[in-house]
C-alpha positions as CSV (number, residue, x, y, z in Angstrom):
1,X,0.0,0.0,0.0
2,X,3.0,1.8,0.3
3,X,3.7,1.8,-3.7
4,X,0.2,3.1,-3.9
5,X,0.3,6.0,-1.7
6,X,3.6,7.0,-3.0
7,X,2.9,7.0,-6.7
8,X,-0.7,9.1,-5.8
9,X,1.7,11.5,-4.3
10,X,3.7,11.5,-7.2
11,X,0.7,11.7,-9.9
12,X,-1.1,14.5,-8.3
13,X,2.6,16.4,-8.1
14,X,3.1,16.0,-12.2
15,X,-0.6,16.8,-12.9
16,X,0.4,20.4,-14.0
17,X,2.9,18.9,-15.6
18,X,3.4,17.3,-19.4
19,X,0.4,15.2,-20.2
20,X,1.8,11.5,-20.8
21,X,4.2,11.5,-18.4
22,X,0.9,11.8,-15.8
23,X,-0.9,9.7,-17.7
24,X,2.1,7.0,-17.7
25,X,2.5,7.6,-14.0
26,X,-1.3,6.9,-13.7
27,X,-1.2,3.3,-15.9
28,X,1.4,2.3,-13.5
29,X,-0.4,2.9,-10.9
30,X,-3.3,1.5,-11.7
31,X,-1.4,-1.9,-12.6
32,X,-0.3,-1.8,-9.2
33,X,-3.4,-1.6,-7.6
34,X,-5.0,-4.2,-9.8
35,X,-2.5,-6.1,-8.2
36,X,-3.7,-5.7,-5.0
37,X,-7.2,-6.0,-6.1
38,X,-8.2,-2.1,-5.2
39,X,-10.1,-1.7,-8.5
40,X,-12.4,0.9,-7.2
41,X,-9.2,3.2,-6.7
42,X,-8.4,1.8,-10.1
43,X,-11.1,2.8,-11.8
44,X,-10.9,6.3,-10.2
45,X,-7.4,7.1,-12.0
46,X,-8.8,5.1,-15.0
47,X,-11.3,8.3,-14.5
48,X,-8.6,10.7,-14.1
49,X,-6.7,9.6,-17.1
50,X,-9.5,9.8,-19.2
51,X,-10.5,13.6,-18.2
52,X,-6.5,14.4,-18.7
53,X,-7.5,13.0,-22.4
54,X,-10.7,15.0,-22.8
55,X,-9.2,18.5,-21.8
56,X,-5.5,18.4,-22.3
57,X,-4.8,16.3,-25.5
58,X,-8.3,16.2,-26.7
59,X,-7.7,12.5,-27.7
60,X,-11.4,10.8,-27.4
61,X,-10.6,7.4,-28.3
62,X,-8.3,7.0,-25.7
63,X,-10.7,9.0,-23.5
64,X,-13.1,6.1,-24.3
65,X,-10.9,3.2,-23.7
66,X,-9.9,4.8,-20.0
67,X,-13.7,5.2,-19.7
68,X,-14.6,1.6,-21.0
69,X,-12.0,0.1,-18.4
70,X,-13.3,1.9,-15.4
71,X,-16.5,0.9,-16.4
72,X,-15.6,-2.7,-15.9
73,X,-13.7,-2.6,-13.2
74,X,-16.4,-0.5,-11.2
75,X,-19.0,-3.6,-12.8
76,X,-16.3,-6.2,-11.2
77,X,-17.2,-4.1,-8.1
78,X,-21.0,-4.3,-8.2
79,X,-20.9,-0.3,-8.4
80,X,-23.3,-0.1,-10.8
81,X,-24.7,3.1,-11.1
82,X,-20.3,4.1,-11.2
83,X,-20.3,2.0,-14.1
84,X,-23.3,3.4,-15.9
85,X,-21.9,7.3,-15.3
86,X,-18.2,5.8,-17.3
87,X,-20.7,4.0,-20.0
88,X,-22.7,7.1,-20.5
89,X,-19.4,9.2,-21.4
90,X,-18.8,6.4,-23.5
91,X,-21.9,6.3,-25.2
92,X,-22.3,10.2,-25.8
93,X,-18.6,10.2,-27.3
94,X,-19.6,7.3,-29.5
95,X,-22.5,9.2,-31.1
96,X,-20.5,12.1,-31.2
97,X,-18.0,9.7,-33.4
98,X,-20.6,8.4,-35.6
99,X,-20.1,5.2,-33.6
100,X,-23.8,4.8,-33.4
101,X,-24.0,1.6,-32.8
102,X,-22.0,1.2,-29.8
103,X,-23.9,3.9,-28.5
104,X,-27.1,2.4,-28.7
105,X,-26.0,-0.5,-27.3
106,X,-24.4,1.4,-24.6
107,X,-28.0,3.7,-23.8
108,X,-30.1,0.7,-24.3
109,X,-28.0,-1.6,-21.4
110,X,-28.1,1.6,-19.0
111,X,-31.8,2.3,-19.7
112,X,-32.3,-1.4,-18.9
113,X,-29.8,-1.6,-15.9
114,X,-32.3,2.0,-14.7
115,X,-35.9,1.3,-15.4
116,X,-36.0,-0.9,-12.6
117,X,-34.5,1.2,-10.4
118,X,-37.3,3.2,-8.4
119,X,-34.7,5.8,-7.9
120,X,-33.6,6.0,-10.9
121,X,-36.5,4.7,-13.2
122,X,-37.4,8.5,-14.2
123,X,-33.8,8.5,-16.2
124,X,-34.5,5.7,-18.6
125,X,-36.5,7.8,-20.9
126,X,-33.3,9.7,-21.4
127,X,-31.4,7.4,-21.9
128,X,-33.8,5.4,-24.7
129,X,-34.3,8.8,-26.4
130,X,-30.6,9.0,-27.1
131,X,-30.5,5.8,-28.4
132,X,-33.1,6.3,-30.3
133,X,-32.1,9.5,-32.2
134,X,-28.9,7.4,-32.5
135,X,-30.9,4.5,-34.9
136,X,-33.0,7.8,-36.3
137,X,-29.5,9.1,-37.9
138,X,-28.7,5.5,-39.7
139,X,-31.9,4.8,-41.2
140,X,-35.6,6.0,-40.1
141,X,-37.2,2.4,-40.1
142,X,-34.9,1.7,-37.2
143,X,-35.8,4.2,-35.1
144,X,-40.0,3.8,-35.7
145,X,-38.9,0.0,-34.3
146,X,-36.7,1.0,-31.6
147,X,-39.1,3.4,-30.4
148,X,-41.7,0.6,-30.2
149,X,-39.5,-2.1,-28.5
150,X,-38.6,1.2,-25.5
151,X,-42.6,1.6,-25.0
152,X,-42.9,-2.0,-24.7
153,X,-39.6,-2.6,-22.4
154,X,-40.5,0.5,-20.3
155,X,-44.2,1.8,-20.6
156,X,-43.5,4.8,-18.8
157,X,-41.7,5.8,-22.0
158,X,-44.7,6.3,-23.8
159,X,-46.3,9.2,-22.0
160,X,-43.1,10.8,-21.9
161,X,-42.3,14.4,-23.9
162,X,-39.3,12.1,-25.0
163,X,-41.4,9.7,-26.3
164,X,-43.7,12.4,-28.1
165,X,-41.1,14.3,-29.9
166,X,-39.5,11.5,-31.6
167,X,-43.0,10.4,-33.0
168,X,-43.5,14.0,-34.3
169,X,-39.9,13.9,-35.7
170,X,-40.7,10.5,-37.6
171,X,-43.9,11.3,-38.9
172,X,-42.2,14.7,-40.3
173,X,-39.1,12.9,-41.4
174,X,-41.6,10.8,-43.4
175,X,-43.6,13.2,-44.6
176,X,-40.2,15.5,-45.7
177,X,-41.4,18.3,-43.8
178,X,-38.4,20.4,-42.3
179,X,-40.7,23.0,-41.1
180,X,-42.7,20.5,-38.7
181,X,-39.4,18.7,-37.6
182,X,-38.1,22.4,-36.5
183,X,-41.4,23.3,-35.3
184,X,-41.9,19.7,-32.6
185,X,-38.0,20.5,-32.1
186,X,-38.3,24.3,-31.0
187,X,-41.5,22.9,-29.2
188,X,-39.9,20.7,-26.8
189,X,-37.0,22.8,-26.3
190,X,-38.9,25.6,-25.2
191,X,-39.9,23.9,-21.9
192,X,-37.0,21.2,-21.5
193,X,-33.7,23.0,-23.1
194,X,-32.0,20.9,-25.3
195,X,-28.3,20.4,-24.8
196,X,-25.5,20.7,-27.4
197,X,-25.3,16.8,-27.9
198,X,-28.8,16.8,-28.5
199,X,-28.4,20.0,-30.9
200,X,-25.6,18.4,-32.8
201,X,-27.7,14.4,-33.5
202,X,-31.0,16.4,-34.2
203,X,-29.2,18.4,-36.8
204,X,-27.6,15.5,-38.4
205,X,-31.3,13.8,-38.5
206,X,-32.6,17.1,-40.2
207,X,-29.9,17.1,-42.5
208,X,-31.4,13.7,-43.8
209,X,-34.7,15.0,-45.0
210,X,-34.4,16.2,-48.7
211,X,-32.8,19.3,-49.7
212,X,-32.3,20.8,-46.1
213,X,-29.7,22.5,-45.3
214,X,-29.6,21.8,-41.4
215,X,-30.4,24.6,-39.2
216,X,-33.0,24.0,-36.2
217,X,-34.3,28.2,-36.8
C-alpha cells in the first residue's frame, strides 16, 4: 500500500505537468493496484486519465478506452450506477464519433440496468431517447422499431415528452417536412432545453430530409 500511496503522491505532483508523463504515472499505478485488487481506486485514475484526455490532449478514443475500463472494473465491483456514469461518457462520445451503434447498445444496457431502479427509473426515458435519435440518424425504419421495443420494455416511456417528440420527428421525417421537424423540435426545447449533444444528433437527422440545409431556426 506503500507503492500506492507513493505514486498518488507522485501523480497529483506531475498533474500540471506534461500530459503522458501523468498519464504513464497513472497506468502504473493502476497496474499496481489491480495487483492488489483495489479496483475501485483503479477505476478512479482510470477516470482521471480519461479527463486528462478530454481537456489536455483532446484525444477521445483514448478518453473512451480509460472510460470503457473503469466501467468494468467499477461492474467487477458491483458499483453499478459508477459504471453506468463511465458508459454514459462512453456512449455520448460514441454518437459524437458516428459510432452509433456502440452507442445504442451502450443507452439501451443503461436504460435497462435504470428502469427498474425506483430511484432511478425517471432516467431511462433519457437514456432510450438517445439511443433512439442514434438509430434515427442510420436509417428511419430503425428508429420507428426502436421506439416501439422502448414503450414495450418500459411503458413509462410512452407518456413521456421524449417519447412524443420523436413520434413527431418520424412522422415529419416521413412526410419531408423540415418545417414541422423544426417546429416539434423548438416545441420541446422551449420547456425542456435541449443540450448541445442533442443539438448536434437532431441536426444530423434534419440534415437527412431532402434538400435541407440543417439549421433547427
Amino acid at each position: 500500500m506503500h507503492f500506492a500511496r507513493r505514486h498518488v503522491s507522485i501523480c497529483s505532483c506531475r498533474t500540471n505537468m506534461t500530459v503522458p508523463p501523468v498519464s504513464s504515472m497513472q497506468g502504473m499505478l493502476t497496474r499496481s493496484l489491480t495487483r492488489m485488487g483495489r479496483f475501485t481506486i483503479a477505476a478512479k485514475h482510470h477516470i482521471s486519465i480519461a479527463e486528462i484526455y478530454e481537456s489536455d490532449l483532446v484525444d477521445i478514443e483514448k478518453a473512451i478506452a480509460h472510460y470503457e475500463q473503469a466501467a468494468d472494473y467499477y461492474k467487477g465491483e458491483e458499483s453499478n450506477s459508477s459504471a453506468n456514469k463511465c458508459l454514459l461518457k462512453v456512449g455520448a462520445y460514441c454518437a459524437q464519433l458516428e459510432q452509433y451503434q456502440k452507442a445504442i447498445e451502450i443507452y439501451e444496457q443503461v436504460g435497462a440496468n435504470t428502469m427498474d431502479n425506483p430511484l432511478l427509473k425517471y432516467s431511462a426515458k433519457e437514456y432510450f431517447f438517445k439511443a433512439s435519435l442514434c438509430h434515427f440518424i442510420v436509417d428511419e425504419l430503425n428508429a420507428k422499431i426502436a421506439v416501439e421495443k422502448y414503450e414495450e420494455m418500459f411503458p413509462a416511456f410512452s407518456d413521456s415528452r421524449e417519447c412524443k417528440l420523436l413520434k413527431k420527428l418520424l412522422e415529419a421525417h416521413e412526410e419531408q417536412n423540415s418545417e414541422a421537424f423544426t417546429e416539434a423540435v423548438k416545441e420541446f426545447d422551449s420547456i425542456s432545453r435541449l443540450d448541445q449533444w442533442h443539438t448536434t444528433l437532431l441536426l444530423r437527422i434534419k440534415k437527412t430530409i431532402q434538400g435541407e440545409e440543417g439549421d433547427l431556426k
